[in-house]
C-alpha positions as CSV (number, residue, x, y, z in Angstrom):
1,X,6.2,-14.0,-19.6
2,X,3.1,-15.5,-21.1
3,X,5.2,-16.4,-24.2
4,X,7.9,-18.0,-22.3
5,X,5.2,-20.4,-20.5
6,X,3.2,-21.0,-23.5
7,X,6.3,-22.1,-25.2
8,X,7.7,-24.2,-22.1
9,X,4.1,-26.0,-22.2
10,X,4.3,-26.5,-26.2
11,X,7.3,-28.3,-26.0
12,X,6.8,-30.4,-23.2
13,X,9.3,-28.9,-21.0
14,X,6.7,-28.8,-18.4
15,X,3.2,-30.0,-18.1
16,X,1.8,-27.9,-16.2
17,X,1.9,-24.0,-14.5
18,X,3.1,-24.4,-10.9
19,X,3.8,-21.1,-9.4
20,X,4.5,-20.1,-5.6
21,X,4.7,-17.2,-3.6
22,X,7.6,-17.0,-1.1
23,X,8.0,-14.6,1.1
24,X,10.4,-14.5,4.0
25,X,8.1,-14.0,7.4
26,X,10.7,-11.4,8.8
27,X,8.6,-8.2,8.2
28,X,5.3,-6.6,7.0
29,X,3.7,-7.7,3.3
30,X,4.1,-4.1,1.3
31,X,2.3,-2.9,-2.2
32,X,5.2,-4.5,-4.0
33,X,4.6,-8.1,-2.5
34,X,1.0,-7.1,-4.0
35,X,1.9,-6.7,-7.3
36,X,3.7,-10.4,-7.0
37,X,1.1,-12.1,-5.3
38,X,-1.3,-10.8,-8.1
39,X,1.1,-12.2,-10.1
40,X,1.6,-15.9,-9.2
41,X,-1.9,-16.3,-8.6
42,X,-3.5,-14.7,-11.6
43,X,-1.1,-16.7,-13.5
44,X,-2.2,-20.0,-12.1
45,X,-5.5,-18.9,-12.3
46,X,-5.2,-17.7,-15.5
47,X,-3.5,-20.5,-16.9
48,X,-5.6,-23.3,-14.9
49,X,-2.5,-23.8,-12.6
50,X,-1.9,-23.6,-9.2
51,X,0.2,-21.3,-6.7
52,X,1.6,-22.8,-3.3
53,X,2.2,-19.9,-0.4
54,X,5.8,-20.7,1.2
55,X,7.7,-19.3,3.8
56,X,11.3,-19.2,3.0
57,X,12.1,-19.1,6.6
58,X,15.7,-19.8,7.3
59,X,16.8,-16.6,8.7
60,X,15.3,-17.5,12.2
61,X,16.8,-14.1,14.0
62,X,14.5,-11.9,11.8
63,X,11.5,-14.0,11.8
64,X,8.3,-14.5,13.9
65,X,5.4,-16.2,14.0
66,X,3.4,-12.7,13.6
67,X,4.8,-12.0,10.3
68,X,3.7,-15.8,9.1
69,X,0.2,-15.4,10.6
70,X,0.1,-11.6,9.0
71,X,1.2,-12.3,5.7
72,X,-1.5,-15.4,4.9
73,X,-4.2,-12.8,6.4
74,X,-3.1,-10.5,3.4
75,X,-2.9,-12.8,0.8
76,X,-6.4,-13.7,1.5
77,X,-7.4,-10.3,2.3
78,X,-6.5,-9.7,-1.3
79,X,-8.5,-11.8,-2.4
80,X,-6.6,-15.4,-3.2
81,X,-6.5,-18.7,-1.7
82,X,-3.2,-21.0,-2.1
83,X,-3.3,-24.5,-3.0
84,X,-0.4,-25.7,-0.5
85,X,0.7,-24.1,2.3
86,X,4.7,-24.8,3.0
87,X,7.9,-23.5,4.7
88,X,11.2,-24.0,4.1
89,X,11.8,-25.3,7.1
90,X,9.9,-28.5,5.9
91,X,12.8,-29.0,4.0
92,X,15.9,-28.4,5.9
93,X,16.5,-32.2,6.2
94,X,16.2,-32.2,2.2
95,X,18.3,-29.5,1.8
96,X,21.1,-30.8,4.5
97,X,21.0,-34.7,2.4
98,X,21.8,-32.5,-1.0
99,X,24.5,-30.3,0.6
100,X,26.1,-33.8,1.5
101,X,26.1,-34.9,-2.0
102,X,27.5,-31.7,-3.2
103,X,30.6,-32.0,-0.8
104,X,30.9,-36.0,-1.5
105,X,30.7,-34.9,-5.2
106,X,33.9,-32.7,-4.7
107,X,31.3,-29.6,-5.4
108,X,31.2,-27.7,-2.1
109,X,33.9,-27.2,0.5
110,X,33.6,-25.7,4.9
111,X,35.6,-22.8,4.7
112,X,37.5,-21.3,7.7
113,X,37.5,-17.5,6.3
114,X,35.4,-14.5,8.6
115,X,32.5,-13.1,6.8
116,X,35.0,-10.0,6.0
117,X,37.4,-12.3,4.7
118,X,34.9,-13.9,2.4
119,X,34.0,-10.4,0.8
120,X,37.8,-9.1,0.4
121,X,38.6,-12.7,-0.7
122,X,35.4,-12.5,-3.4
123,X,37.0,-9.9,-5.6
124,X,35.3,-6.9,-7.5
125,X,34.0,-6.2,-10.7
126,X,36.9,-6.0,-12.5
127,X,39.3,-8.3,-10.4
128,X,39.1,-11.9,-9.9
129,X,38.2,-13.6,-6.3
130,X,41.1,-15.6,-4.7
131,X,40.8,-19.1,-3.4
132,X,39.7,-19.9,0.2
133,X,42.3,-22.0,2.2
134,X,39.3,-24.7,2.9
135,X,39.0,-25.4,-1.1
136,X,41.8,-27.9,-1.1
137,X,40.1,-29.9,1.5
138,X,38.9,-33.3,0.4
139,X,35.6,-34.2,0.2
140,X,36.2,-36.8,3.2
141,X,37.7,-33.7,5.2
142,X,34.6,-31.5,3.9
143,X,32.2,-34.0,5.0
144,X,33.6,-34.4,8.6
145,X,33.4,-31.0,8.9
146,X,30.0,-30.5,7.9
147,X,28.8,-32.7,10.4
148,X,30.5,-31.6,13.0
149,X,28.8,-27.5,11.8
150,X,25.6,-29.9,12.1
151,X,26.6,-31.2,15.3
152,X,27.2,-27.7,17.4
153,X,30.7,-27.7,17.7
154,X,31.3,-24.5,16.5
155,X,30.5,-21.3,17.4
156,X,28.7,-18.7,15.3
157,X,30.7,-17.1,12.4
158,X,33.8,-20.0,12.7
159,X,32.5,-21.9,9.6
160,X,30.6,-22.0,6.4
161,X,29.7,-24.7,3.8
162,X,30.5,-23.2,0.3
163,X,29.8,-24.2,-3.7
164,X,32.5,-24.9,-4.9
165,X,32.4,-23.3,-8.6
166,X,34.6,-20.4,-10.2
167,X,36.3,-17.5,-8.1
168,X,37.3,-15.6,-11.5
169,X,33.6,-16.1,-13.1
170,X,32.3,-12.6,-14.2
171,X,29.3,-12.9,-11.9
172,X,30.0,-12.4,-8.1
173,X,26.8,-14.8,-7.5
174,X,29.3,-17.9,-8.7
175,X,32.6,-16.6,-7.0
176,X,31.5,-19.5,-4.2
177,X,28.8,-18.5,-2.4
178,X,28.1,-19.5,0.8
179,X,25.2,-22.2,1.0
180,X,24.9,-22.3,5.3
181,X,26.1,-20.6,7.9
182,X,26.2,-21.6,12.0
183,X,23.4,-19.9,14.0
184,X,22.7,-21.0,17.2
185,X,19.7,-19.3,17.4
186,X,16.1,-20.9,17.8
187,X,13.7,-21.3,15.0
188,X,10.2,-20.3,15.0
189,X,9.2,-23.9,14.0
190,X,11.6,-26.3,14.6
191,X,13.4,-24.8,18.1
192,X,17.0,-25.8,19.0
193,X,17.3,-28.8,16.2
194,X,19.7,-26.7,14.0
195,X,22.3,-24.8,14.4
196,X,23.1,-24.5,10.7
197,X,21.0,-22.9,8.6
198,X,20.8,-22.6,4.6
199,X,21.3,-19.2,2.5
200,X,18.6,-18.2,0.8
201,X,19.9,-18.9,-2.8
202,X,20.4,-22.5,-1.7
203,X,16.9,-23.4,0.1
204,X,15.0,-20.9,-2.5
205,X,16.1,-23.1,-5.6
206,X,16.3,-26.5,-4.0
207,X,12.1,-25.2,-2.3
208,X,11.1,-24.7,-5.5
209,X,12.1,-28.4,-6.8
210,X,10.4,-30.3,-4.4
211,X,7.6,-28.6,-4.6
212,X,7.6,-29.5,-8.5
213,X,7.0,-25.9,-9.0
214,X,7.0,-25.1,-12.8
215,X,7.7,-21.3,-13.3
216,X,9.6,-19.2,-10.6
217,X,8.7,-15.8,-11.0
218,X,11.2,-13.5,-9.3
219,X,11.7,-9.6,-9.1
220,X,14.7,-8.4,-11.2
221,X,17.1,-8.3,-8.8
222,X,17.5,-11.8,-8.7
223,X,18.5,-12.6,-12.3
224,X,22.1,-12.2,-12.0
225,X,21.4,-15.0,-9.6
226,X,19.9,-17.5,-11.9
227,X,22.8,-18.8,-13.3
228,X,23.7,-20.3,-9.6
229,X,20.1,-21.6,-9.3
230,X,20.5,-23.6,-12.3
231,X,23.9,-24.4,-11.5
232,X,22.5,-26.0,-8.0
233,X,19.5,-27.9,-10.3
234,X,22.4,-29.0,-12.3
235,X,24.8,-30.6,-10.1
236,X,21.8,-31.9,-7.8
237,X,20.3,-33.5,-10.9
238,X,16.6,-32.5,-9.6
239,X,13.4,-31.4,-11.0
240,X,14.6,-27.9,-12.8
241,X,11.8,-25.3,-12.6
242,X,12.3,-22.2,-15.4
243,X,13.0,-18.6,-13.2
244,X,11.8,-15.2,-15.2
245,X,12.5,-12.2,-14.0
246,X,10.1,-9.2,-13.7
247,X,10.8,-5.5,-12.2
248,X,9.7,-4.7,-9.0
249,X,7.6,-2.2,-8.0
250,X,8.7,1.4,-7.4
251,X,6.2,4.1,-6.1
252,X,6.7,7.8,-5.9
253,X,6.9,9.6,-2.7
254,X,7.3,6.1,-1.1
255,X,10.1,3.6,0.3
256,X,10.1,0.0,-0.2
257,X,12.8,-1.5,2.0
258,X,11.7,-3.6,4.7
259,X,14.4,-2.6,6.6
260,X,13.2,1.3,6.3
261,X,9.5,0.5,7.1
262,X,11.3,-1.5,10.0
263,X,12.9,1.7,10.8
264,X,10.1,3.8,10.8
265,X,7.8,1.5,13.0
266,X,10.9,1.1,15.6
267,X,11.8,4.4,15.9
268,X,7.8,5.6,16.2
269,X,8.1,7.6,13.0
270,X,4.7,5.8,12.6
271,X,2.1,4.3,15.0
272,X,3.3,0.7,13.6
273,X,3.1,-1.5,11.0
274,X,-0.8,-1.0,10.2
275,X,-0.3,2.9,9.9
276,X,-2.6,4.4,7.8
277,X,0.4,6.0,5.8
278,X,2.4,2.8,5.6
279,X,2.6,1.2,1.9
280,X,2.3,-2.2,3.8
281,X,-1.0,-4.1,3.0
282,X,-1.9,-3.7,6.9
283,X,-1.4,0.1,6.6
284,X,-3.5,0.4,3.2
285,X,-6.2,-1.7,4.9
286,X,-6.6,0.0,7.6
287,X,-6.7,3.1,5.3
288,X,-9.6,2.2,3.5
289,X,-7.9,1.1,0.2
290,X,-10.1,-1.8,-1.2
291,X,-8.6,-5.0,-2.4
292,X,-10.6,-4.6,-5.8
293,X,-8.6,-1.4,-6.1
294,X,-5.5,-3.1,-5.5
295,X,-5.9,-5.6,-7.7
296,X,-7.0,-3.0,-10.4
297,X,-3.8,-0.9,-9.7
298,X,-1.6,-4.1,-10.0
299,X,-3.4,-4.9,-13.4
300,X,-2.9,-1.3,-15.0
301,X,0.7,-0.4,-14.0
302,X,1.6,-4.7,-16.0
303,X,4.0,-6.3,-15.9
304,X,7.9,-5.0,-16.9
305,X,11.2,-6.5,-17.5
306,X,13.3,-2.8,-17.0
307,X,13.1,-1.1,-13.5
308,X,10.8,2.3,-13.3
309,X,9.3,4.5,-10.9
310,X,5.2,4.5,-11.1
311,X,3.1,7.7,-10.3
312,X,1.5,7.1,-7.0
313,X,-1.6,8.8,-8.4
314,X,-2.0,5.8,-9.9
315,X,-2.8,4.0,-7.1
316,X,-4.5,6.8,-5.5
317,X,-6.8,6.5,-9.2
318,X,-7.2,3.1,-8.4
319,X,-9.1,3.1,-5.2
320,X,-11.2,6.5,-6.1
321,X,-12.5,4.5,-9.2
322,X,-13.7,2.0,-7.1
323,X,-15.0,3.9,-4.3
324,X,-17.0,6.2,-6.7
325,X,-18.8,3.4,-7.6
326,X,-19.5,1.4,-4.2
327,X,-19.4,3.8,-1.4
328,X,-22.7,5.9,-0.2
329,X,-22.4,9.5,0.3
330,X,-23.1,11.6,3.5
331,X,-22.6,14.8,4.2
332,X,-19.8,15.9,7.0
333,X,-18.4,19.2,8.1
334,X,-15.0,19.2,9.5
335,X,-14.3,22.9,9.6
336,X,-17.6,24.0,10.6
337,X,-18.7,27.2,10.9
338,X,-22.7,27.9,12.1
339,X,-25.6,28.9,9.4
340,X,-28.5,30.5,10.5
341,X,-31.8,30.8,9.2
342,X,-33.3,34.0,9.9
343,X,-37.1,33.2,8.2
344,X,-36.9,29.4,9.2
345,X,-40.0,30.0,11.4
346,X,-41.6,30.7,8.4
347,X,-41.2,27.8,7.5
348,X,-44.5,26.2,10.0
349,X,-42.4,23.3,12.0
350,X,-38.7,23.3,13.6
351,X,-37.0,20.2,11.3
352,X,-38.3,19.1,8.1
353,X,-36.8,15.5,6.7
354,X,-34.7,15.5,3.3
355,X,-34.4,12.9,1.1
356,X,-30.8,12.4,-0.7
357,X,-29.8,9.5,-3.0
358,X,-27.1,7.1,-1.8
359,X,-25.0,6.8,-5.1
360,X,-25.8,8.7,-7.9
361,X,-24.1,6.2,-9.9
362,X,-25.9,3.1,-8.3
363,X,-29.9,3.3,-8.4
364,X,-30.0,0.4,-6.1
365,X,-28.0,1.8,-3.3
366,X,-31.6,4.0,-2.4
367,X,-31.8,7.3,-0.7
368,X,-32.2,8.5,2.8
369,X,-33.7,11.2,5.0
370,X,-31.5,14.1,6.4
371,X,-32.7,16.1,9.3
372,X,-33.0,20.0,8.3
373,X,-33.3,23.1,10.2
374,X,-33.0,26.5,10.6
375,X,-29.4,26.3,12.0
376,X,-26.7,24.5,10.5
377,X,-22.8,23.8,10.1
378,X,-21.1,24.7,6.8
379,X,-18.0,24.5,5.7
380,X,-15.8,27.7,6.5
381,X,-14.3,27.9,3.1
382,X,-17.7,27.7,1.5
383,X,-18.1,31.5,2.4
384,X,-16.6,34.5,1.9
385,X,-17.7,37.8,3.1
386,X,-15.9,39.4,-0.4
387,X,-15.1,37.1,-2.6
388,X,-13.8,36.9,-6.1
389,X,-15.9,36.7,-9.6
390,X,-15.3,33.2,-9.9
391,X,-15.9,31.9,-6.3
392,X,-19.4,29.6,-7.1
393,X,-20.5,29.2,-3.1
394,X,-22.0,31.4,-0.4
395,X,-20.8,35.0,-0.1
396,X,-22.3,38.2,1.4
397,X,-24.7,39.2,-0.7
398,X,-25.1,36.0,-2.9
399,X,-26.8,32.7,-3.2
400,X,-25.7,29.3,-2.9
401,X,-28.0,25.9,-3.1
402,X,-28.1,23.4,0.2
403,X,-27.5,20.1,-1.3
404,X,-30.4,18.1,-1.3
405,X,-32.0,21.8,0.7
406,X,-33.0,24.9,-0.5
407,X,-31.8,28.0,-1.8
408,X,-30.2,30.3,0.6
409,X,-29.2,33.9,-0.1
410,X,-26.8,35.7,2.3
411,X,-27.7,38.9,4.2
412,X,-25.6,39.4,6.8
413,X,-22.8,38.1,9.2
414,X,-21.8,37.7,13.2
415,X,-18.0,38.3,13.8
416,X,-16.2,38.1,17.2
417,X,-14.1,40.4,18.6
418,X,-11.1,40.0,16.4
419,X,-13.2,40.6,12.8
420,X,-13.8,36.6,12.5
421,X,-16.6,35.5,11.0
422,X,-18.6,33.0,13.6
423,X,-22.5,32.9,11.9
424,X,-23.7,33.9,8.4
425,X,-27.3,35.2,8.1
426,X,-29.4,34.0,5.6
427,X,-32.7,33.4,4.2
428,X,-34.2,30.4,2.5
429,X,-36.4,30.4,-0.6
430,X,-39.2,27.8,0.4
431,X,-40.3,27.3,-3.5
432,X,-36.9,26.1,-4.1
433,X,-36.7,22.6,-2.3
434,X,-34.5,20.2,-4.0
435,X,-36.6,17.9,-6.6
436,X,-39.7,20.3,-6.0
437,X,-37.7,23.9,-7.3
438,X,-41.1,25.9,-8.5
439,X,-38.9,29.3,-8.3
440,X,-36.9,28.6,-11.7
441,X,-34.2,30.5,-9.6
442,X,-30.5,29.3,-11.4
443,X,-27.4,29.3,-9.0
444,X,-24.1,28.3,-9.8
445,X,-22.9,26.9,-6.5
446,X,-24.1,23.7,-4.0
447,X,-22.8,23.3,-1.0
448,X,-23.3,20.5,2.0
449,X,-24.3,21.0,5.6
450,X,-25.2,19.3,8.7
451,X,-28.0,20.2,10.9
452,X,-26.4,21.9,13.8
453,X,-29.4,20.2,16.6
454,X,-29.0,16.9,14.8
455,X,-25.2,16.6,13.9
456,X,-23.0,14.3,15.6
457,X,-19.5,14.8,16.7
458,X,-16.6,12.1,15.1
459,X,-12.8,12.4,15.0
460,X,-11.5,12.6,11.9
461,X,-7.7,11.7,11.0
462,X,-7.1,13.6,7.2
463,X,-4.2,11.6,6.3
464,X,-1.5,12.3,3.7
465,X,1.8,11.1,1.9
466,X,4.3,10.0,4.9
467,X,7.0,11.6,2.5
468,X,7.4,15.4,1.1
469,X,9.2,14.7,-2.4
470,X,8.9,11.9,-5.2
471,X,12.1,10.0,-4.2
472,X,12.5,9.8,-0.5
473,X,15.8,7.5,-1.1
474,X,17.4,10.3,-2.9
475,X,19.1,12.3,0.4
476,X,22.2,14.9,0.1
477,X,25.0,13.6,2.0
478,X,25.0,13.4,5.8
479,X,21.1,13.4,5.1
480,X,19.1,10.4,5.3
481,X,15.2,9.2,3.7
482,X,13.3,10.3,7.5
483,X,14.8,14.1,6.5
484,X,12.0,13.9,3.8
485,X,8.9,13.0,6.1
486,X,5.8,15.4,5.3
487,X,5.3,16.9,8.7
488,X,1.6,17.3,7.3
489,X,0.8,13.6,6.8
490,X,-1.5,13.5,9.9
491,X,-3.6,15.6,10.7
492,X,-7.1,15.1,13.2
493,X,-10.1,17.3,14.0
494,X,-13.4,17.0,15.5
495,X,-16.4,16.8,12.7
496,X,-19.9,17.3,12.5
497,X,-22.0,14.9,10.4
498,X,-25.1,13.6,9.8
499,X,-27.2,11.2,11.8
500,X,-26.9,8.3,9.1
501,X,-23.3,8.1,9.7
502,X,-23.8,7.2,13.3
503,X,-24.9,3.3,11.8
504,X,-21.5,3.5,10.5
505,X,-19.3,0.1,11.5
506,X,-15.7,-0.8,11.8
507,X,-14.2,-0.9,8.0
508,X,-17.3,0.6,5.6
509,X,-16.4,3.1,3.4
510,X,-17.8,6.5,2.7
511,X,-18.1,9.3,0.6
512,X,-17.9,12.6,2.4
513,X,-20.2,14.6,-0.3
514,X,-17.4,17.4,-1.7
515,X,-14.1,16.1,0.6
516,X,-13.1,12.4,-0.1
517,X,-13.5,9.1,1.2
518,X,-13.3,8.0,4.4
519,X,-13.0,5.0,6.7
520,X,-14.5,3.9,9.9
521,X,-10.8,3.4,12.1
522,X,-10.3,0.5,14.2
523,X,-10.3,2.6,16.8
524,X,-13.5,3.7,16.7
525,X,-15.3,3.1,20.3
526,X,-19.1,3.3,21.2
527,X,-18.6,7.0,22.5
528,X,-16.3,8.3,19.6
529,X,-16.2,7.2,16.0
530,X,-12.9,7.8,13.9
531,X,-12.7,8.2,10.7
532,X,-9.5,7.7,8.3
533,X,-9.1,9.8,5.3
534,X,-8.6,6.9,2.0
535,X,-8.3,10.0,-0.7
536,X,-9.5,13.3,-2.0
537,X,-11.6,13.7,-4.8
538,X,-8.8,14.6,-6.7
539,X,-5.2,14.9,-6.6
540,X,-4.4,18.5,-4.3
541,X,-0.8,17.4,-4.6
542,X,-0.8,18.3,-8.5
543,X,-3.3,21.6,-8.0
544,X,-0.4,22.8,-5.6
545,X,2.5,21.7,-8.1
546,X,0.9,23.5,-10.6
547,X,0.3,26.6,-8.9
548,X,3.9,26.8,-7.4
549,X,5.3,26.5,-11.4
550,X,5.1,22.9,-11.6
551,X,7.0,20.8,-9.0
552,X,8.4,23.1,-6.1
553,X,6.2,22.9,-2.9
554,X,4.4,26.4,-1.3
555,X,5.3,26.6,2.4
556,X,2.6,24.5,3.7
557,X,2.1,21.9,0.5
558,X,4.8,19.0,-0.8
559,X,7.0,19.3,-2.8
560,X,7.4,17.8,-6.8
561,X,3.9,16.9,-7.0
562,X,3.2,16.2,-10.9
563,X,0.8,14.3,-10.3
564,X,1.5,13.4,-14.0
565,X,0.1,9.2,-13.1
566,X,-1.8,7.1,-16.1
567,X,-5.4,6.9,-15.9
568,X,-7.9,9.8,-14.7
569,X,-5.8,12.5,-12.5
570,X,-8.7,13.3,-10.7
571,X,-10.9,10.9,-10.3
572,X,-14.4,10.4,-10.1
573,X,-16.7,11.7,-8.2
574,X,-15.0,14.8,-7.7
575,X,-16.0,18.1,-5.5
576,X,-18.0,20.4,-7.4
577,X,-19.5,23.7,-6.6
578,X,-21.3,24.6,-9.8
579,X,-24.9,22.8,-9.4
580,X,-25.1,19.0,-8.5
581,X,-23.0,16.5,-7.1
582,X,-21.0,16.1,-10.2
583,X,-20.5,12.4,-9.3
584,X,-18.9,11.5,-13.0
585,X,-16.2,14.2,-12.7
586,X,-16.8,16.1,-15.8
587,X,-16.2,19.7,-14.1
588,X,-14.4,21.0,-11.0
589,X,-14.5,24.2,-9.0
């Protein structure tokens, strides 16, 4: 792509890089428009260009003003800025004046046919299109007709205004396509003054020449189209802009049609359009992916001129490079079960203060001072009452280190009436404080806790993929994509964590030390803070693939999780239960 605009600017073909984004407002931004928003703009940018944002906006029964006001919100969320704003609709006055001259130039026709008559009159692959009755009108009859589409005197369906170019040409595209159809339907912007409105192959192309644009990056679909927008250039004798092709983006255990994420939202498969498990860029705002990681994913997956499928690790990478760098750690239990301190009177006062770095990977990012005590909430799969050789963290009989705590060995436990475990008994070694360890004691595991007196209570939504296998689309017959929802991608609890947390706002990102990253939710309220699950530590999906013999889901897990995705497949800062935090990744439990 780089060559072919290098080489356009070489020879004076054009003199510049103008590029534009142009979305249709009739749905939701998704990760693919990301990938071709980072395209147009980082090309202007790149190339000292600029990009223009425009609405092609001429389906007015599929669009609304919230799509137009939620996709500039995203474009800047993502961190670009356009240098002209434009619609479509600017243009339809434009666009009628041309589709004049085309009929006065004997180069479009009205045609009389029914919308299924114009698809069983365009022919197939292999067999030529036959001509519509309306093509032997003259361009005197064409014109009257036109006007009187213009005018409102038809009703819906009774007429369109076709090219007039080759019904046996090998690509469908030129078999006379249909350039406007009647709609008497309001527009978002310009009300009741049409009734006609252009195809989107007509206004796209015709858009892009007025608005000088240079280099008309599409998605790959549309390059069997290309020959008609040069043909309309042609003809129109106007400002030709060069369009290159590139694939479109493809994620595993995801699906990309608009109309399917329409779907989902309508039918309450999802709680809307911002859904934390939505690929839309609401959804993966709202759970907690960064636009630096977005960015970064769009930059590592390139560029592409064939179709492919890319690992969604990759994107799940993406944003757990960037969190491992910028987001502080606290600790948080979310299946808590209580830790008690048998010798903690010992100890001479009831809470003593502990002081626990921020970021390991960031000096500046400071420490704080976490309330500890002689009862506490641990994680329930940190301990086993037998456990196996290999199992690093608390077990009857053994020892485990308190992050940024002491050494605690384990002496006993309470269970309820039906054998479960519901307080483990321990001691604490007071000569092995974190940062002040005079005991020369070695253990193998660390573990995280909360103070139980000091804890507060949040909600915490652990979210997961909204689909159980790598191609949703795929279905058997009589099956359709919703058969594949994970019935596991949402599930909530009630956590304990520590006081620092409570300073928590709307939008900032966390590291809960040994889960994942989290969120503060939107719907977070003075009396109850909600935090959204961004991403593991690592990638569970491939720990379960591998287990079950690499790609058939367990009974409770997903199924064909390779998790095979470019880059590092776990991550930084993963969880670790041999010694410290492990924030660089280097080992795992």
């Amino acid at each position: 792509m780089r060559q072919a605009i290098d080489s356009d600017l070489a020879s004076g073909r054009f003199d510049a890089v103008r590029t534009r984004f142009p979305p249709e407002p009739n749905g939701y931004l998704h990760i693919g428009h990301a990938k071709s928003i980072c395209l147009n703009f980082g090309l202007a940018k790149d190339l000292g260009g600029t990009c223009n944002l425009r609405f092609d906006d001429t389906n007015p029964s599929k669009e609304d003003t919230e799509y137009v006001d939620s996709i500039q919100e995203d474009v800047r969320w993502l961190g670009f800025q356009w240098d002209n704003l434009h619609f479509a609709s600017d243009y339809f006055e434009q666009l009628y004046q041309w589709a004049e001259k085309l009929v006065t130039d004997g180069h479009a026709y009205v045609c009389d046919l029914t919308a299924e008559q114009t698809r069983e009159y365009r022919g197939t692959l292999t067999e030529a299109g036959r001509e519509s009755p309306g093509r032997s009108n003259t361009p005197e009859e064409n014109l009257d007709l036109l006007r009187r589409m213009k005018a409102g005197e038809f009703p819906d369906g009774a007429k369109t205004l076709r090219a007039k170019i080759d019904m046996a040409n090998p690509n469908i595209n030129l078999r006379d396509p249909v350039m406007y159809r009647i709609a008497h339907v309001p527009h978002h912007r310009t009300g009741d003054q049409w009734c006609i409105y252009p195809m989107y192959d007509w206004a796209h192309g015709q858009s892009d020449s007025i608005e000088k644009i240079t280099f008309s990056i599409c998605t790959l679909e549309f390059e069997h189209h290309r020959p008609l927008y040069d043909w309309y250039c042609d003809k129109l004798e106007i400002h030709h802009p060069r369009q290159i092709e590139f694939a479109r983006l493809n994620i595993t255990y995801t699906v990309m049609s608009k109309r399917k994420l329409l779907q989902l939202v309508q039918e309450k498969h999802v709680s809307g359009w911002d859904d934390p498990r939505m690929p839309t860029i609401v959804g993966l705002r709202r759970r907690g992916y960064t636009p630096e990681s977005i960015r970064a994913f769009c930059a590592d997956i390139g560029v592409a001129k064939f179709n492919s499928t890319i690992d969604v690790v990759r994107l799940e990478n993406a944003v757990r490079e960037h969190l491992n760098e910028v987001a502080p750690r606290r600790m948080a239990v979310l299946d808590p079960v209580k830790l008690t301190i048998t010798n903690w009177d010992e100890h001479g006062s009831p809470v003593e203060m502990m002081s626990a770095v921020n970021n390991p990977g960031d000096e500046s990012a400071g420490s704080r001072e976490i309330p500890f005590s002689g009862s506490l909430w641990i994680e329930r799969d940190d301990f086993k009452e037998e456990a196996p050789r290999k199992f690093f963290r608390l077990k009857k009989g053994g020892a485990v280190r308190l992050r940024a705590g002491y050494i605690v060995d384990c002496h006993d436990v309470v269970k309820d009436a039906d054998g479960n475990v519901i307080e483990i008994l321990c001691t604490y070694d007071p000569q092995t404080k974190s940062g002040e360890d005079t005991s020369g004691r070695k253990v193998k595991g660390t573990i995280h806790w909360v103070s139980c007196e000091h804890a507060a209570e949040v909600t915490v939504r652990n979210y997961d993929r909204l689909f159980s296998v790598e191609n949703p689309d795929s279905v058997a017959e009589g099956k359709t994509f919703l058969d594949h929802l994970n019935p596991d991608s949402l599930s909530t609890t009630t956590a304990f964590v520590e006081p620092a947390l409570c300073e928590a706002k709307v939008g900032d990102r966390v590291q809960f030390e040994r889960l994942g990253y989290y969120v503060v939710d939107q719907d977070s309220r003075d009396d109850e803070m909600v935090f959204n699950r961004i991403v593991g530590l690592r990638d569970t999906w491939a720990k379960i693939a591998s287990k079950d013999g690499g790609g058939q889901a367990n009974a409770k897990g997903p199924a064909n999780a390779k998790g095979k995705g470019k880059g590092k497949a776990n991550g930084k800062g993963q969880r670790n239960d041999k010694g410290n935090s492990n924030d660089k990744g280097k080992k795992q439990s």
